[in-house]
MARBA-797337 format. One record per residue (C-alpha): x, y, z; residue in three letters. Coordinates in steps of 0.1 Angstrom, whole numbers, padded with zeros to 4 digits. Example, Ala and Ser with C-alpha at 12.3 -4.5 7.8 and 13.67 -1.06 7.14 Angstrom:
BEGIN
<node <0123 -0045 0078> ALA>
<node <0137 -0011 0071> SER>
***
This chain:
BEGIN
<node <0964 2157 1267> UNK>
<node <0976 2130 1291> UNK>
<node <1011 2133 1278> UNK>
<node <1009 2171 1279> UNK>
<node <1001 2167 1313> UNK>
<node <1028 2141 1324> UNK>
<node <1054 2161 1306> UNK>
<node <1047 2193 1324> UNK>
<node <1047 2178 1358> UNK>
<node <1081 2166 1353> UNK>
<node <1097 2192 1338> UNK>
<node <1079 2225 1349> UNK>
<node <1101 2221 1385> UNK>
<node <1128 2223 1372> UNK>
<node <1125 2252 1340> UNK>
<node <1137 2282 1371> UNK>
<node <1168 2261 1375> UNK>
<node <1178 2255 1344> UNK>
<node <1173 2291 1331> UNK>
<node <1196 2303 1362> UNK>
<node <1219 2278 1357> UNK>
<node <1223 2285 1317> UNK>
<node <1215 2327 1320> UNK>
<node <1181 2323 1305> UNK>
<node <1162 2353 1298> UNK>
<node <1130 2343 1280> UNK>
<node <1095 2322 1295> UNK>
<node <1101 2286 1286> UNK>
<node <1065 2265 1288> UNK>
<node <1066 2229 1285> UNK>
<node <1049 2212 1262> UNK>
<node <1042 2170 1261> UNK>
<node <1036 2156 1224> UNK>
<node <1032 2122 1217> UNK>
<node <1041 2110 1183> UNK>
<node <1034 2073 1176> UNK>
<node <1063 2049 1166> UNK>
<node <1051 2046 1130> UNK>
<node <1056 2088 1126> UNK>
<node <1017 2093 1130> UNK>
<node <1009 2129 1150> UNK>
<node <0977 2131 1165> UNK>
<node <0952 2158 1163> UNK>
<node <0963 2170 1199> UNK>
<node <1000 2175 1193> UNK>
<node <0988 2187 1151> UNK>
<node <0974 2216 1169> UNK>
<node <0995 2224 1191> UNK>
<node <1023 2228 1174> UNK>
<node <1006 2249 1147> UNK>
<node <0993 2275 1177> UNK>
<node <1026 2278 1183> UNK>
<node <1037 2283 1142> UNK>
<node <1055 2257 1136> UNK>
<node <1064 2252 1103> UNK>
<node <1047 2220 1087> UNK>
<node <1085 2206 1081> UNK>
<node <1090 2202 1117> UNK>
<node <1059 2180 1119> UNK>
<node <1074 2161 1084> UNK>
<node <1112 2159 1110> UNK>
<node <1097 2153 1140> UNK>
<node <1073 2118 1123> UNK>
<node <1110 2107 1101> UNK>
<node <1127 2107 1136> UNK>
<node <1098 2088 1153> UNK>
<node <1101 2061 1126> UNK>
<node <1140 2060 1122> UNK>
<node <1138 2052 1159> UNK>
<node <1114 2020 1159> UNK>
<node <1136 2011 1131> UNK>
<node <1169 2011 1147> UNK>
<node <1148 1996 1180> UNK>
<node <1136 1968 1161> UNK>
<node <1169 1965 1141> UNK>
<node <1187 1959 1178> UNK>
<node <1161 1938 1192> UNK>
<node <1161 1914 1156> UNK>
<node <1202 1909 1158> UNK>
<node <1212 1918 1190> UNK>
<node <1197 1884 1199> UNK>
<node <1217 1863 1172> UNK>
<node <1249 1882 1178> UNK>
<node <1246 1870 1216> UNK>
<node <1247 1836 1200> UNK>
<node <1274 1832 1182> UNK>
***
């Protein structure tokens, strides 16, 4: 819920601009999720994405792309080190 939050008072300002600015004609709501760096979804975001019907494959996409990003992060951190080395 936090992250829900955080996200929405960010981005809500400025939804009204960007659908002028693009010709936007539908509501856009934000929504915050939080997906942990090992691909795990919490209850929270679980059901909220399914109140909106999502299909389960997006939650299967969106927990791949959470853990192919720690792995590239912890792939730069382990030789970007050594490579400023040499």
């Amino acid at each position: 819920m936090e992250v829900h939050l955080e996200k929405k008072s960010i981005y809500d300002p400025v939804v009204e601009d960007m659908k002028s600015k693009y010709k936007l004609n539908f509501n856009i709501e934000v929504i915050g999720i939080l997906v942990g760096a090992r691909g795990s979804i919490s209850n929270y975001t679980r059901n909220l994405l399914k109140n909106i019907n999502l299909p389960t494959s997006v939650f299967m996409d969106m927990a791949t792309s959470a853990v192919k990003g720690s792995c590239r992060t912890i792939q730069f951190h382990l030789y970007s080190h050594h490579n400023n080395n040499n």
